[in-house]
C-alpha positions, 0 to 999 in steps of 0.5 A: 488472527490478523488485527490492523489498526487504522489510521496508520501512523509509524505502524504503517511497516508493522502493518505491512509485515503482519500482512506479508506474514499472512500471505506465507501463512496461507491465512487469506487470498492474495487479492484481499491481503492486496486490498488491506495494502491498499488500505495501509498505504493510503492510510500511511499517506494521509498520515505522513502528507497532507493529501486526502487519500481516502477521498483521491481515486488512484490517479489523484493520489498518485499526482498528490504523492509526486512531490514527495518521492523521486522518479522511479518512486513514483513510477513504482507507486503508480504501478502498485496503485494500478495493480491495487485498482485491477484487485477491487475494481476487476476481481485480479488476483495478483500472483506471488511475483506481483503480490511481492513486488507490490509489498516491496513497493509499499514498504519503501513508500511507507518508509519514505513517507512516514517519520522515524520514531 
């Protein structure tokens, strides 16, 4: 069984390679492994920042975390949060090349944003 604690704090990344495992296990859909990272990643970001992500729509969030990632950081998370939002919001289920991508995105962010132990 999949356990996810929250908030995230640094087991954020463990987090994400729990719910990547998940993913080639075939334990769940794509689309609701894409809402837990969306849960993962706002939690690592009320952790790591002073931002509210749990109270920010995609768009705030992604203005909130500009000052803490460079350029093409940024892009990439707006992107993912964009993917998120079509996840929730639309019923897309992201197929396996978007669902990496997104992981991938997640990964780098959470290693950016939270402190080494």
């Amino acid at each position: 069984a999949l356990v996810v604690c929250a908030p995230a704090t640094s087991s954020g990344m463990y987090e994400l390679e729990q719910l990547r495992k998940a993913i080639g296990d075939g334990q769940r859909s794509r689309g609701s492994l894409a809402i837990e990272l969306d849960r993962v990643v706002r939690a690592t970001l009320s952790a790591g920042t002073t931002i509210r992500a749990w109270q920010c729509s995609s768009a705030e969030l992604a203005r909130g975390v500009a000052p803490h990632l460079d350029e093409q950081m940024r892009d990439d998370v707006r992107g993912l949060l964009e993917l998120l939002d079509h996840v929730k919001f639309a019923g897309h289920e992201p197929d396996p090349v978007e669902t990496d991508i997104a992981f991938d995105i997640a990964e780098r962010l959470v290693d950016a944003i939270l402190p080494r132990p």
